[in-house]
C-alpha positions in Angstrom: 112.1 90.1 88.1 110.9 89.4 91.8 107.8 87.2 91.8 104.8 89.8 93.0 104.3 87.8 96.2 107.8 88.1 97.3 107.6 92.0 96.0 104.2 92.2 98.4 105.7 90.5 101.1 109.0 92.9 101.6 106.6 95.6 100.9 103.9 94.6 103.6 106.5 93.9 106.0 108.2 97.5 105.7 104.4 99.6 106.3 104.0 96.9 109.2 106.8 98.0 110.6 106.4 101.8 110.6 104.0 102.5 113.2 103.0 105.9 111.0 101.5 103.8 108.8 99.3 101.1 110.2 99.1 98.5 113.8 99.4 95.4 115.0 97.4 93.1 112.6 96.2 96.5 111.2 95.2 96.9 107.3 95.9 94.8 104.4 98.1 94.7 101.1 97.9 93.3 98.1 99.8 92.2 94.2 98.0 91.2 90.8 100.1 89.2 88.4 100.5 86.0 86.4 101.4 82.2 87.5 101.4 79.1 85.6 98.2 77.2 86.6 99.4 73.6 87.5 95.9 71.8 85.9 96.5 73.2 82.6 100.4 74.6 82.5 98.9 78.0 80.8 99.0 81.3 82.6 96.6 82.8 85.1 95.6 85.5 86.6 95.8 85.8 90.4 95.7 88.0 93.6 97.9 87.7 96.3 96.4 89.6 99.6 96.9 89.4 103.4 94.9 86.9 104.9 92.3 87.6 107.8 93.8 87.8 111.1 97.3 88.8 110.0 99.5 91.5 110.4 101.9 93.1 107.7 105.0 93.4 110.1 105.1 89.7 110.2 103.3 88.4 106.9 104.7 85.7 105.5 103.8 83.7 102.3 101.6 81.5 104.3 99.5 84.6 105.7 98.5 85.4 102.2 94.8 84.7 100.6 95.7 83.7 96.5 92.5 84.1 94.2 91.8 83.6 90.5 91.3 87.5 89.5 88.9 86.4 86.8 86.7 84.4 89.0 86.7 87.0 92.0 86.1 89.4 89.5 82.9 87.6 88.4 81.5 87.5 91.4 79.7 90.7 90.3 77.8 89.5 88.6 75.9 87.6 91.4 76.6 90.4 94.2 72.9 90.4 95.7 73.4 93.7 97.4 74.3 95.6 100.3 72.0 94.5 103.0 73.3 90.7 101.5 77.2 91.5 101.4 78.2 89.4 103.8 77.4 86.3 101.3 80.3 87.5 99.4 83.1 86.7 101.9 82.0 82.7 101.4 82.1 83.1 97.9 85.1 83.9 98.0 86.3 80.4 98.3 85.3 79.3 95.2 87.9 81.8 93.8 90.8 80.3 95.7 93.5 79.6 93.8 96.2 76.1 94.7 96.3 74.6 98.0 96.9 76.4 102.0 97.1 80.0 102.2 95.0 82.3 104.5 91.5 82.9 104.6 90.3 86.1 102.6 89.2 88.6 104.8 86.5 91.2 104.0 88.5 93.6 102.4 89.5 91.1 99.5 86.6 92.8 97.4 88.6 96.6 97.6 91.9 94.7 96.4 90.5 92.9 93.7 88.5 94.8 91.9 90.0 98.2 92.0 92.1 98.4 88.5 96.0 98.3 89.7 98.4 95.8 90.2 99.3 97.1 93.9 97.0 97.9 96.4 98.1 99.0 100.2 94.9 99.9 102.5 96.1 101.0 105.6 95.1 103.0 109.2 97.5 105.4 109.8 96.5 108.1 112.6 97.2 110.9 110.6 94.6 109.6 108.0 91.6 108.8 109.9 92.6 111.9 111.4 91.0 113.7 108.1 88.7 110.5 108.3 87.4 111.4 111.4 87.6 115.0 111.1 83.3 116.5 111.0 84.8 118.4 107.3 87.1 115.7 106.5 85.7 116.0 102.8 86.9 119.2 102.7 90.4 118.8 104.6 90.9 116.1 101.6 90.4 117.7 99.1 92.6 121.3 101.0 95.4 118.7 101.6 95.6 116.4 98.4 94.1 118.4 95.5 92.9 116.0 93.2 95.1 113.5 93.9 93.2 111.6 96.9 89.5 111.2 96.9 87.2 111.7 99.2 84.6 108.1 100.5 82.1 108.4 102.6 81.8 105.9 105.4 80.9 102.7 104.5 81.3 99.6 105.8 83.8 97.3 104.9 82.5 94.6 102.2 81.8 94.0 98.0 80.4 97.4 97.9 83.0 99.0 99.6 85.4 97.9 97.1 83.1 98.7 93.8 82.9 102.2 94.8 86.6 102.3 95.3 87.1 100.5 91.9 84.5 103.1 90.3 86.5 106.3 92.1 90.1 104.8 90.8 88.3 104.2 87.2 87.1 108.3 86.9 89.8 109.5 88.6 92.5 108.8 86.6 95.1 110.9 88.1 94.4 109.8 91.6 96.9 107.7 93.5 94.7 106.9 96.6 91.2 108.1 98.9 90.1 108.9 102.2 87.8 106.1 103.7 85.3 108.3 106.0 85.8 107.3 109.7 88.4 104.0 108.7 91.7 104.7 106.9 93.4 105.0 103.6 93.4 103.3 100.6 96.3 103.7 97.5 97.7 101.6 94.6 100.0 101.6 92.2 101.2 100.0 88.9 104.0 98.7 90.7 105.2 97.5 94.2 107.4 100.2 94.8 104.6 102.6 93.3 102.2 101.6 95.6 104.5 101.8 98.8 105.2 105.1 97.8 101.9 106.9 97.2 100.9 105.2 100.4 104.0 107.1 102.0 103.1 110.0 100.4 99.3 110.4 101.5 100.4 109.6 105.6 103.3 112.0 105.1 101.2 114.7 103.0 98.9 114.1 106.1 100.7 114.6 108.7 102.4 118.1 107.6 98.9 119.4 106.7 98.2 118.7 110.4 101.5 120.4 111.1 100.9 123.6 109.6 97.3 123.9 109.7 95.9 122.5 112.8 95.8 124.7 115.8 97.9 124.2 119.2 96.9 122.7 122.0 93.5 120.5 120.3 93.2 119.3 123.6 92.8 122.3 125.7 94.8 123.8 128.4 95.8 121.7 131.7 93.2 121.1 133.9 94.3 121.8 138.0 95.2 118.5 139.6 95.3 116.4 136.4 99.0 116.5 135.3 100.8 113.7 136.1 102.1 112.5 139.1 106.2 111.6 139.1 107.6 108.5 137.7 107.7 106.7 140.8 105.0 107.7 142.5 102.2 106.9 139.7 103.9 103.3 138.9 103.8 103.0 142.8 100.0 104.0 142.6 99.6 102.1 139.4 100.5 98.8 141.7 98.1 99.6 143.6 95.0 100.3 141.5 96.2 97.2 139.0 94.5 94.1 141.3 91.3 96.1 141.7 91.0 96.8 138.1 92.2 93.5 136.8 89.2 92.4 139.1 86.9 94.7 137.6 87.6 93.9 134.0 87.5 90.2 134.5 84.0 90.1 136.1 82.8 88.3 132.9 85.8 86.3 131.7 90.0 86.3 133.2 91.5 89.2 131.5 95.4 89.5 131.5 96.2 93.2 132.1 99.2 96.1 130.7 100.1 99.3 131.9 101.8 102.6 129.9 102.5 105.6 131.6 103.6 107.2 128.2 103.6 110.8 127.7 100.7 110.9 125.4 98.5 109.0 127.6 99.8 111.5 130.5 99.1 114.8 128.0 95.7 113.3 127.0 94.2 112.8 130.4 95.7 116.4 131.7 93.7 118.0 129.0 90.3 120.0 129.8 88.5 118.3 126.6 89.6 114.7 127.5 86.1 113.5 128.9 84.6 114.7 126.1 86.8 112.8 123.6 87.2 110.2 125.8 82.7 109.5 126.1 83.1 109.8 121.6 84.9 106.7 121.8 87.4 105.6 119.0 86.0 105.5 115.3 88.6 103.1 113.2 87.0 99.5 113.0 90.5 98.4 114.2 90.2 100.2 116.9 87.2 99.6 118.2 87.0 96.0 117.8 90.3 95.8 120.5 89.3 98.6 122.9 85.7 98.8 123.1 83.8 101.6 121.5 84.9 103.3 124.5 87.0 103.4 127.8 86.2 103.5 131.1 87.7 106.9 132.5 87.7 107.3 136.1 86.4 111.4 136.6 88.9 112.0 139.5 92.7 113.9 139.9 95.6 112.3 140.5 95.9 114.2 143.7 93.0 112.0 145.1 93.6 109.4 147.8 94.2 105.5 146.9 90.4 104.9 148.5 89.0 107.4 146.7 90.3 105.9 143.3 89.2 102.8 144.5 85.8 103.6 145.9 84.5 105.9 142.2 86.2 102.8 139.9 83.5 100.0 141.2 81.3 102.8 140.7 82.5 103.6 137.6 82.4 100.0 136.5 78.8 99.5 137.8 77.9 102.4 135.5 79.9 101.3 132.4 78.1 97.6 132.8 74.6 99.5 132.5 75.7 101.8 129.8 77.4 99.0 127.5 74.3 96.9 128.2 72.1 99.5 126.9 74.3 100.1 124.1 73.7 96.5 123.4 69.5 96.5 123.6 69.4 99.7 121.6 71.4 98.3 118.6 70.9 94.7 118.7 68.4 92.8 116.4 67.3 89.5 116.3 70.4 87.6 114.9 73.0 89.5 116.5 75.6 87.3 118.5 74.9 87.4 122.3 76.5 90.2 124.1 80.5 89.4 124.8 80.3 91.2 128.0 80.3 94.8 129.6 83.5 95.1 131.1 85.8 97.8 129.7 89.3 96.5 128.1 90.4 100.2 128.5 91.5 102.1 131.9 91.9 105.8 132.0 93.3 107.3 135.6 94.4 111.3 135.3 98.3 111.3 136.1 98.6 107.8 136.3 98.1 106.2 133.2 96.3 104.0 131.3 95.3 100.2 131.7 94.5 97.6 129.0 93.1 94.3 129.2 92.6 91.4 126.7 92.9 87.0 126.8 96.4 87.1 127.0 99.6 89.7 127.4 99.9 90.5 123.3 96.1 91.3 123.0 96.5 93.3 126.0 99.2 95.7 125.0 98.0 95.8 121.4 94.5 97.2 122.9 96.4 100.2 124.8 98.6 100.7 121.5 95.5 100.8 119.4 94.1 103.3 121.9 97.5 105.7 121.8 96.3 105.2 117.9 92.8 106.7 118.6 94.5 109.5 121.1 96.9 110.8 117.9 93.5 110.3 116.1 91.7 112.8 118.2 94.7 115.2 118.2 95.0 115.3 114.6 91.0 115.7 114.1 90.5 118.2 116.9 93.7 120.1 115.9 92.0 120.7 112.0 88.2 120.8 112.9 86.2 118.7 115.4 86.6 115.1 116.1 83.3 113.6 114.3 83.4 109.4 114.6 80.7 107.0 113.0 77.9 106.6 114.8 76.9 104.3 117.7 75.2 101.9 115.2 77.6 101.5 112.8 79.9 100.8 115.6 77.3 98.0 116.9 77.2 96.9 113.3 81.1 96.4 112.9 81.6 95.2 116.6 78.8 92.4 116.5 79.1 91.3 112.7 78.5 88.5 112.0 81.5 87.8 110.3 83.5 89.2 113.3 82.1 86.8 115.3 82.7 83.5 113.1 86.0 84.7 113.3 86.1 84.8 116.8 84.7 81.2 116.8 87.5 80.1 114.7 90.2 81.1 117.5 91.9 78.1 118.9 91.0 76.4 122.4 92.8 78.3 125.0 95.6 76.5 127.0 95.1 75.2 130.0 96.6 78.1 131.9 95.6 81.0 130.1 95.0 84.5 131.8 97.1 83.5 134.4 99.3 85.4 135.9 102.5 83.6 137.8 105.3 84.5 139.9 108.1 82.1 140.5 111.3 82.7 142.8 114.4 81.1 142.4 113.3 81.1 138.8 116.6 81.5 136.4 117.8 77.8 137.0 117.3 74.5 138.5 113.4 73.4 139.5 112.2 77.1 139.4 113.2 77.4 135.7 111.6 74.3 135.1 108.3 75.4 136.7 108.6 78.6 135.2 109.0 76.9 131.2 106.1 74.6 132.2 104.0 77.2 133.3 104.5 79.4 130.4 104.3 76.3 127.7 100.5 75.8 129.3 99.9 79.6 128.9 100.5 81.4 131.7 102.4 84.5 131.9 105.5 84.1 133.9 107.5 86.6 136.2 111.1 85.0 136.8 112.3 86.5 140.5 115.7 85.4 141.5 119.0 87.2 143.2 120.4 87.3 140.0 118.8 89.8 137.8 120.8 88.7 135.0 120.3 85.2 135.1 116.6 85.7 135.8 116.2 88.2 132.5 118.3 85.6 130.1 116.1 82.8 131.5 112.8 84.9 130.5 114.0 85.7 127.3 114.8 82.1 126.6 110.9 80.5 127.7 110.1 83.4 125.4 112.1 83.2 122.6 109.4 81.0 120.5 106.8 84.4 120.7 107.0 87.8 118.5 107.3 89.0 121.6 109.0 87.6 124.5 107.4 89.9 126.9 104.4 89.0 126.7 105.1 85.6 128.2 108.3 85.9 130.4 109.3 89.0 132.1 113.0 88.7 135.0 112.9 90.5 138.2 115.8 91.1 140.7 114.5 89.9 143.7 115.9 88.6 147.3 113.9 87.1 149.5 114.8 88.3 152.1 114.4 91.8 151.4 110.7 93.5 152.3 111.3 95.8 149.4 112.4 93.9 147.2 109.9 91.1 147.6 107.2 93.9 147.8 109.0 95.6 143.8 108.5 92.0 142.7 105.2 91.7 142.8 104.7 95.6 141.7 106.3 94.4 138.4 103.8 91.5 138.0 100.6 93.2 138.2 102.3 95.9 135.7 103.6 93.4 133.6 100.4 91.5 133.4 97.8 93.6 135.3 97.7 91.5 138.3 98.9 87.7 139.8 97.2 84.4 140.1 100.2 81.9 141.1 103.3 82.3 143.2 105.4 79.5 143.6 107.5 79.8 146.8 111.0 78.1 145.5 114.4 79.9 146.3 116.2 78.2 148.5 119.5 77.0 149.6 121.2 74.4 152.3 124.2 73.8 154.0 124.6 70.1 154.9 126.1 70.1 158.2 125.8 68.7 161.7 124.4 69.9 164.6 127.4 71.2 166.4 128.8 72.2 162.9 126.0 74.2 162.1 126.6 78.9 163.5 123.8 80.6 164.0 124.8 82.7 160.7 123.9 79.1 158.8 120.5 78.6 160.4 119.9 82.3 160.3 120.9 82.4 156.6 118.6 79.2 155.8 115.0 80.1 157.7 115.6 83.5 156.1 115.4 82.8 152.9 113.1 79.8 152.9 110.9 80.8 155.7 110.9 84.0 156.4 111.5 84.5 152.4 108.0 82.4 151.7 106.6 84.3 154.3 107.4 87.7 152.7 106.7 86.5 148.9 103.0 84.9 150.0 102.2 88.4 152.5 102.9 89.9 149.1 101.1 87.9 146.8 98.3 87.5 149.3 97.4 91.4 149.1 97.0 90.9 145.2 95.1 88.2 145.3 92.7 89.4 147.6 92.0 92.7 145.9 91.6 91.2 142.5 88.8 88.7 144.1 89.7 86.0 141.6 91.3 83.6 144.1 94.3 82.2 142.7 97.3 79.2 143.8 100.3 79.9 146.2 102.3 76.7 145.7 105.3 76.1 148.3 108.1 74.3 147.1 109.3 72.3 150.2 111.1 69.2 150.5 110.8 65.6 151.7 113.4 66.8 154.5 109.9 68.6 155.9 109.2 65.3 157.2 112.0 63.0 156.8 114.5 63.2 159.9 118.1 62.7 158.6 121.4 63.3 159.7 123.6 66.3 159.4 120.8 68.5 158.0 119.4 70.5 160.7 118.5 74.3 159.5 117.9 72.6 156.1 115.1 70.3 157.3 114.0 72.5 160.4 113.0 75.5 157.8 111.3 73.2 155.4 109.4 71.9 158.1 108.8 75.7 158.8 107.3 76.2 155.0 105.0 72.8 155.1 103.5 74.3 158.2 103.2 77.8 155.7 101.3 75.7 153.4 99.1 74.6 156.5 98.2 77.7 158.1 97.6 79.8 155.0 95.4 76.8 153.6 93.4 77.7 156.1 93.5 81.5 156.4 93.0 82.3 152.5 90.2 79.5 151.5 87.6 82.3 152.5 89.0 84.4 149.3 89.0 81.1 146.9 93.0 81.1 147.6 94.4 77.7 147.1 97.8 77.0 149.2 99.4 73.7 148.9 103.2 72.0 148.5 105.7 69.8 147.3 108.0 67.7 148.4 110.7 66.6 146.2 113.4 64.6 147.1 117.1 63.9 145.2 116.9 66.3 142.6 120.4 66.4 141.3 120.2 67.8 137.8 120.2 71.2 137.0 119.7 71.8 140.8 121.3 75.7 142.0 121.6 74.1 145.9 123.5 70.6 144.4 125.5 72.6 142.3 126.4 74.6 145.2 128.4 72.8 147.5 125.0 70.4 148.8 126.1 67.9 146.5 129.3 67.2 147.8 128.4 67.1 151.5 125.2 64.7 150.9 127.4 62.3 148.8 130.0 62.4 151.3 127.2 61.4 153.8 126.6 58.9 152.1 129.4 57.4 150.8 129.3 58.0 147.1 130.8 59.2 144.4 129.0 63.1 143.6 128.4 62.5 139.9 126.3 59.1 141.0 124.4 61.0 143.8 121.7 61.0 141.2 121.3 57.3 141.0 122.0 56.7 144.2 118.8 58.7 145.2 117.2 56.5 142.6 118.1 53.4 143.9 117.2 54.1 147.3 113.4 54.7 146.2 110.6 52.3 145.9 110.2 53.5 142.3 113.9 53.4 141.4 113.4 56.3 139.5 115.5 59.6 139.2 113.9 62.8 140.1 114.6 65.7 137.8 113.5 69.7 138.0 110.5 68.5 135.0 108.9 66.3 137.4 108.5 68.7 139.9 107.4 71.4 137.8 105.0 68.9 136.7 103.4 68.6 140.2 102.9 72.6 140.1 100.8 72.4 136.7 98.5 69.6 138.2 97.6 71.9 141.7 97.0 75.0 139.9 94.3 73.4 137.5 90.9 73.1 137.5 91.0 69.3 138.1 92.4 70.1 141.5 90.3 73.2 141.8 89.0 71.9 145.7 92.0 70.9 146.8 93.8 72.9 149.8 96.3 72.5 152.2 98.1 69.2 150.5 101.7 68.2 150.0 102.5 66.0 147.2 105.5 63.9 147.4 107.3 63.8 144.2 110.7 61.5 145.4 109.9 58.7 143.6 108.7 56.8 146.5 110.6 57.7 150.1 108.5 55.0 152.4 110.2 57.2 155.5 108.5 60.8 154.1 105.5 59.2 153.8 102.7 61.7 155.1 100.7 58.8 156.6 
């Protein structure tokens, strides 16, 4: 017989990964059995239940909270009460059973003490669609007979789970209930019990929906509201996503994420949508990732780019004042201070809808919790009227207590986080480097390179250590060269991550040759990637940067050749000089937005390097009269250091200019050539 962890494990992780049946980090599950107490060798009672914070998809052993039943159970005897609840979640640690494990959340109360040995409580749309529905005691009991129950709203805690325990106890024949405004609850003698009753109130559910609700719960198309074509509303999406991202992060950086999907599209087409929209989302989970509501700009899609622009800061100045008064009207004494009034969700009529959050994952998990509320809303308005809890319990949930001492518990953020950077020549050499730096210090990373194949395998490899690699490393097909395609580049990064904060100016290449060797195709070829191709990537980058208001860090990767005359190396060394005098003249031109523009110049990099590899190599070691496979120490020896220079230490020097220890410095190059006396910039 399976050990009732493992049993709750495989279980968890099959409802976690059904997104009928609960979200990201959604709900919580849990097994009753015996073990073998280490202190006394006899058997004991325990409860195995996800941990705060987790998420059933993913759960593992070490995500679960293990609890002495007979000592959580006793706890009621010293339960002081509703208005003192909260109490109950530290007691909870002197129930804890062994060493490690998860903290118990606040549901732990619900799992232990009602009388089965499986328990699943879970937030399935099509169930706080009945929860959420203004009759939903009714619906219940029209849908489910006898065999789900009916509770009113009530927030999660001790209580919460006694009147659970009390509702399993008298109802005998019940399998499961209806939490008013939240989710589901159902159990089951066994694992497999449990899984299924849960599967069969969502599925029960979502047929009474079916064949009961009416068509069309969102009303008929509204003139000027369906959606615009593929193309054209990503194109306007680019467009809107630095002045958003600007507006959501006027308290704190926010990283940003876009969907155009269908049911976003169909929701904001509707004639009821502003209605729905102003209720706000009702599920605790919900709420707690998206704001009790979004921010909904009141326009068609047919209307002009300015207009957009000009009604969303006005939109935003009236969303501050609003979410402020929500604040003063709810909060008492001892609330937490308010976490800011900037919305985390974007609604734009034939466009789409934008999300924000601290990094990429809490970002897109905010817009899928809000396609959540949206099936929600259909489901409720589609039986009777969408009803969510009120505005204060809302405030109550959102500024717990308890919320927020979880909040406090998050770790330090790195040193990089919320930023957004774009990196060419990115799939190999010093531009991978810089992009796996980057990322490993918690920025989000767009790789751009010629090869689109290259660039994607090298994303998916600096993300391969996430859940999902998307949210850190995204490839891009781009050449330099190419207005268009320089232009799609940075379209993808602002809808990728909502906006940009870094660009590293790095794809390059050079043909060692003479003077008199040298065609106009090679010098052509050279200043048009390097210096014409900077030009175009930080033209680019520069719009973005500007619109989003939060300055930001274009960082030019040039080359000790900028200043070092050597032989045989003219259009190499001429267009490097070209992109120091970049770093120069845009230094000066974007200070005024907070726009930070600086270089390097490395020297010798041999290893891993796309232009050595290519032919460079060769032709500098046959300049200088060595073998190719010791052109690396030969550079070496030939600095003041006598040290090698490899991609690492370059991508090194891009981390230490875009942090805030070098947050007033402009318009520098930074040798990194292990000492070049003849490149020195002074």
């Amino acid at each position: 017989m399976a050990h009732p962890a493992a049993d709750l494990i495989a279980r968890s992780n099959r409802l976690g990964a059904d997104p009928r049946v609960t979200n990201y980090a959604g709900g919580n599950t849990s097994a009753k059995g015996s073990d073998i107490d280490p202190v006394t060798g006899e058997p004991v009672e325990l409860l195995w239940v996800k941990g705060s914070g987790g998420d059933l998809g993913t759960l593992t052993e070490s995500g679960l909270a293990v609890l002495r039943l007979d000592r959580l159970r006793a706890l009621s005897k010293v339960y002081p009460g509703v208005d003192r609840e909260d109490e109950m979640v530290a007691a909870f640690d002197y129930t804890l059973h062994g060493k490690g494990g998860a903290a118990p959340s606040i549901d732990t109360a619900m799992h232990g003490l009602v009388d089965a040995g499986h328990v699943d409580h879970l937030h399935p749309d099509s169930g706080i669609a009945l929860a959420t529905a203004a009759d939903g005691e009714e619906l219940t009991a029209r849908a489910f007979g006898a065999k789900v129950v009916w509770v009113p709203w009530r927030r999660p805690g001790w209580q919460l789970g006694e009147d659970i325990a009390a509702i399993r106890r008298d109802n005998p024949n019940a399998i499961g209930c209806i939490l008013g405004g939240h989710g589901i609850t159902a159990w089951g003698a066994t694992s497999d019990e449990a899984e299924a009753n849960s599967l069969w109130i969502i599925e029960t559910a979502e047929r009474f929906i079916e064949q009961s609700g009416r068509a069309n719960p969102f009303g008929p198309v509204m003139d000027g509201y369906t959606p615009l074509s593929p193309q054209d509303r990503r194109t306007r999406a680019a467009a809107l996503a630095p002045t958003l991202r600007g507006l959501a992060s006027t308290d704190r950086v926010q990283v940003g994420h876009f969907t155009d999907a269908d049911v976003v599209l169909d929701f904001l087409s509707s004639s009821e949508h502003p209605r729905l929209a102003a209720l706000g989302t009702s599920c605790p989970d919900h709420f707690l990732r998206t704001k009790v509501k979004p921010m909904l700009l009141d326009l068609p899609a047919t209307a002009t780019l300015d207009e957009q622009l000009a009604r969303l800061h006005e939109l935003h100045d009236e969303y501050r004042a609003d979410y402020q008064a929500y604040y003063d009207r709810n909060a008492t004494a001892d609330s937490p201070a308010i976490r800011g009034g900037d919305p985390l969700i974007v609604l734009v009529p034939g466009i789409g809808m934008f999300s924000y959050g601290a990094n990429k994952q809490t970002a897109r998990v905010a817009g899928e919790f809000y396609i959540n509320a949206i099936n929600v809303m259909r489901g409720a308005e589609a039986l009777s009227t969408y009803a969510p809890i009120d505005e204060a319990e809302k405030f109550r949930i959102e500024y717990w207590a308890l919320e927020e001492a979880k909040l406090q518990r998050m770790p330090k953020p790195k040193p990089l986080a919320t930023r957004v950077a774009l990196v060419t020549g990115a799939a190999s050499g010093i531009g991978k480097a810089i992009a796996t730096r980057l990322a490993a210090e918690g920025a989000c990373v767009v790789i751009a390179d010629l090869d689109l194949a290259k660039a994607a395998e090298a994303a998916a490899e600096i993300g391969a250590a996430y859940p999902n690699p998307g949210d850190v490393a995204i490839g891009v097909q781009a050449n330099v060269t190419d207005e268009q395609q320089v232009q799609a580049a940075v379209d993808a990064a602002v809808l990728a991550f909502g906006g940009l904060d870094l660009v590293v100016n790095n794809a390059g290449l050079s043909l060692s040759k003479s003077l008199l060797e040298t065609t106009v195709a090679d010098w052509d070829l050279q200043h048009d990637v390097m210096a014409k191709g900077s030009f175009l990537v930080s033209r680019a980058a520069a719009r973005v940067l500007i619109d989003q208001g939060l300055g930001g860090d274009v960082i030019y990767i040039s080359s000790k050749n900028s200043v070092f005359a050597g032989p045989n190396n003219i259009a190499y060394s001429a267009t490097k000089a070209d992109q120091a005098h970049q770093v120069r003249l845009l230094a000066a031109e974007l200070g005024e937005y907070g726009v930070k523009v600086n270089g390097i110049n490395p020297d010798g990099v041999v290893r891993g390097s796309g232009i050595f590899a290519g032919g460079w190599g060769a032709k500098r070691a046959a300049v200088y009269g060595v073998p190719e496979e010791e052109l690396g120490k030969y550079y070496a020896q030939r600095t003041l250091l006598k040290r090698e220079v490899l991609p690492e230490n370059v991508a090194n020097a891009v981390f230490v200019l875009c942090t805030a220890d070098l947050s007033h410095t402009t318009g520098l190059h930074i040798p990194v050539d292990a000492g070049v006396a003849a490149a020195f910039l002074r």
